[in-house]
N, C-alpha and C positions, 0 to 999 in steps of 0.2 A: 632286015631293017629294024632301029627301035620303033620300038611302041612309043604311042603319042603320050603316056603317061609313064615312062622310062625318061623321054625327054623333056618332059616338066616337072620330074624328080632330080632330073641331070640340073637343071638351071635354080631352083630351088634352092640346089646345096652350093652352088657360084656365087649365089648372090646370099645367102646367109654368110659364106667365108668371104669376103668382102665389105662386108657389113661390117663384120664383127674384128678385120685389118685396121679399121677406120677409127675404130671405138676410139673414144679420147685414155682409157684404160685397157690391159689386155685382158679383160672376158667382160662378157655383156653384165654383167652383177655386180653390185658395191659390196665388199667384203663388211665385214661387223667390225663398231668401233673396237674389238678384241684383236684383230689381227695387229700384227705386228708390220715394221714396213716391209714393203715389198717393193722389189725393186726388178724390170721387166724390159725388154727392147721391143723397136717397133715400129712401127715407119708414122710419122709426125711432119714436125717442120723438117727434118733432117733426119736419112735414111740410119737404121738401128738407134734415134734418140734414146736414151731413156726415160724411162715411165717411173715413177715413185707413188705408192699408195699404204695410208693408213692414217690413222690419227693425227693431226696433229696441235699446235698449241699457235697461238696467233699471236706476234709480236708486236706490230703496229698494222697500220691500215695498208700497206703493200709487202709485210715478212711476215711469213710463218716459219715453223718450225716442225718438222718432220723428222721425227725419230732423231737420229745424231745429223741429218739434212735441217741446214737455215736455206730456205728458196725465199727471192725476192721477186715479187711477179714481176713476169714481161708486160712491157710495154707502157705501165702503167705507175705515176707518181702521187701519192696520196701526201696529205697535210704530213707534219712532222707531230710526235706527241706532243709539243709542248707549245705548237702552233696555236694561234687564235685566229679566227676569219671575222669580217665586222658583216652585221646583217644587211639588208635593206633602208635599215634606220640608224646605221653606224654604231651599234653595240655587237661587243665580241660575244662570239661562241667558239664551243670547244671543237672543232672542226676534225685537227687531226686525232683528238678521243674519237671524234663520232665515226670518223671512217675506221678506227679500229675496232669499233663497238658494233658496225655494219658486218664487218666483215667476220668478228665471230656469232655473231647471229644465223647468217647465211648458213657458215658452217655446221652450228651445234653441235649435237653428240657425234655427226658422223664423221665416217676416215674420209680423207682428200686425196686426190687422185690428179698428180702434176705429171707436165710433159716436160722434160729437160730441153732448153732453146740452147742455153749456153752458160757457161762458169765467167764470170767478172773478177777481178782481179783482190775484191775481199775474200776469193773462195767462196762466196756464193752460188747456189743455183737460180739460175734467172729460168723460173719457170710460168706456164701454162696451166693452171690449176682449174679443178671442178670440183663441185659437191655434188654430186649426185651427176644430172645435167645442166646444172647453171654454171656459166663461166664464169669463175669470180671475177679474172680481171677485167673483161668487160663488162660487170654488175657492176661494180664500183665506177668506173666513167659512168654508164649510161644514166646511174644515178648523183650525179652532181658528188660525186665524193674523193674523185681522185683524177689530173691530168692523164693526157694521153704521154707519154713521154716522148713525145715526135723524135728527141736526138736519136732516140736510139731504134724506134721503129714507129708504124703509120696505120699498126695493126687497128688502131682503136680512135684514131684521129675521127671519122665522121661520127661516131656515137658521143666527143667531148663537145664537138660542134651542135649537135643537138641537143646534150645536157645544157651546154650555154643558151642558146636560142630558145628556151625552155624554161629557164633561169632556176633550175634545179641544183638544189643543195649550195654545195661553196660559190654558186654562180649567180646566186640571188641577190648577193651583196660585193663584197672585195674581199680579194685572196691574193695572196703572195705565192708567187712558184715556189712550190719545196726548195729546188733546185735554188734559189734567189737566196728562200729563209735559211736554208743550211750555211749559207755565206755569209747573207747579211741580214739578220731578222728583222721586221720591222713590225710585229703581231706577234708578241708571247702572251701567251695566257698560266700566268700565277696562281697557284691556290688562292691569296687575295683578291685578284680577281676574279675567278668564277665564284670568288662567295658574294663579292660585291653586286656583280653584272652590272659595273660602271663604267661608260666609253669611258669618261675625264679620268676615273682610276686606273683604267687600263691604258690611258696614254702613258698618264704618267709613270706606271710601271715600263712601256714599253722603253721610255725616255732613261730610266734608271737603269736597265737591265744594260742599254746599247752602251754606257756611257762609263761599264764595268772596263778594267783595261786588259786587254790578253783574248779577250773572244773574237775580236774584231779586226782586220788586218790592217798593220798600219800606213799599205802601199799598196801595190801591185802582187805582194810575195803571198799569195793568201795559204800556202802549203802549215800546218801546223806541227812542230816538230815538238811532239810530249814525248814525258821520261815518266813512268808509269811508278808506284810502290816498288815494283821487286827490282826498278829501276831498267828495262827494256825500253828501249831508245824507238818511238811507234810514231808515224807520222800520219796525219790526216789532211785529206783533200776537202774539197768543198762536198765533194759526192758520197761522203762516208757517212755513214748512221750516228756519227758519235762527235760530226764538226765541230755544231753548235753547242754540245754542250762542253768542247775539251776548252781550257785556258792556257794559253800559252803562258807561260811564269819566266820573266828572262833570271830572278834571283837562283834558279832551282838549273839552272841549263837550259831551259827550253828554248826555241829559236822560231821563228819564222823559213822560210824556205823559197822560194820560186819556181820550182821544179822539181818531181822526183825524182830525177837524177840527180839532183844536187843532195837532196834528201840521201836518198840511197848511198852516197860517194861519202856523206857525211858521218853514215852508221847507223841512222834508220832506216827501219824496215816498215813495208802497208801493215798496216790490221790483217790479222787474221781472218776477221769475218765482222 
């Protein structure tokens, strides 16, 4: 028979390999911001997901940037850069800077360590990311700084419910869904406006920017059919990183759309990323 201390050596090493199956990375240690990425299988949300780890560079308050990887977190929709939120007393702030400015702070010097959920159709990685052991994408909800993005998952819905209930960060005051602003902005915030910190100048700016012709759709068709410099025919959705700030120019070719199959039939293609 074993020994009663053979069998508490046998369970010891069960539950350390198990432990360490679970990690949100694959070995118990954060690599040095020196490593390069590294890319690892693993059982996650989805059996052999992949794993990505190393440094990387922060694009807005929901993309970073991992080696030649752009990951867009799961679950989670943060202000857009050029987004304004009005306070408590209806003056803007810089909301979507502040959730990017959140979000490399968390980070700092160290490597990031994401779980692959799934690829979107910019060829993005929609991932699960960590610094160390804080989850960014649910730091960012829990602190009033970015939606839960319910369309596409629920992962983080009761923590946006408490950020609100709480009236933490963009919740303290009025905010526009990303998802809204990417389509139809109604909160830009201008270098003149944050030099200002004027509601009446930041209306008015809002009123000037909305009333430019080409950013705003003139119907139902809100698909944007741009023709880029080297001249590549690239369309954008309302969900793209690049909606709000593309102009449609009908002088130049560009079009409106209603669908991307109409898009696509037409000779554009999505964004690459």
């Amino acid at each position: 028979m074993l020994s009663r201390f053979t069998i508490l050596a046998l369970v010891a090493l069960v539950a350390a390999f198990v432990y360490q199956d679970h990690m949100p990375w694959p070995s118990g240690g954060a690599p040095t911001s020196a490593d390069r990425v590294i890319v690892t299988h693993g059982q996650s949300a989805t059996p052999d997901a992949p794993r990505l780890t190393g440094p990387v560079r922060v694009v807005d308050g929901d993309t970073i940037r991992l080696g030649d990887h752009r990951i867009r977190l799961h679950g989670i929709d943060a202000p857009e850069s050029d987004q304004a939120c009005l306070d408590a007393q209806g003056a803007p702030w810089a909301c979507g800077d502040a959730a990017t400015e959140r979000l490399a702070a968390m980070i700092g010097a160290d490597p990031v360590h994401c779980i692959e959920r799934d690829i979107d159709h910019y060829r993005r990685i929609i991932g699960e990311c960590f610094a160390g052991v804080t989850n960014l994408n649910a730091a960012l909800v829990a602190e009033g700084l970015a939606f839960a993005y319910r369309r596409f998952s629920m992962d983080y819905a009761a923590l946006e419910d408490e950020a609100r209930s709480e009236a933490r960060g963009i919740w303290a005051g009025t905010v526009q869904a990303p998802w809204d602003h990417r389509r139809d902005p109604q909160h830009l915030l201008t270098q003149q406006v944050a030099a200002t910190g004027s509601t009446l100048f930041a209306q008015e700016q809002v009123v000037a920017r909305n009333d430019r012709s080409g950013y705003h759709p003139p119907g139902d068709c809100v698909i944007k059919g741009n023709i880029n410099r080297r001249g590549e025919r690239i369309y954008h959705t309302p969900s793209s990183p690049w909606y709000s700030r593309t102009r449609v120019d009908k002088s130049r070719g560009q079009r409106w759309f209603c669908s991307e199959e109409e898009a696509r039939a037409a000779g554009w293609r999505a964004p690459y990323r």
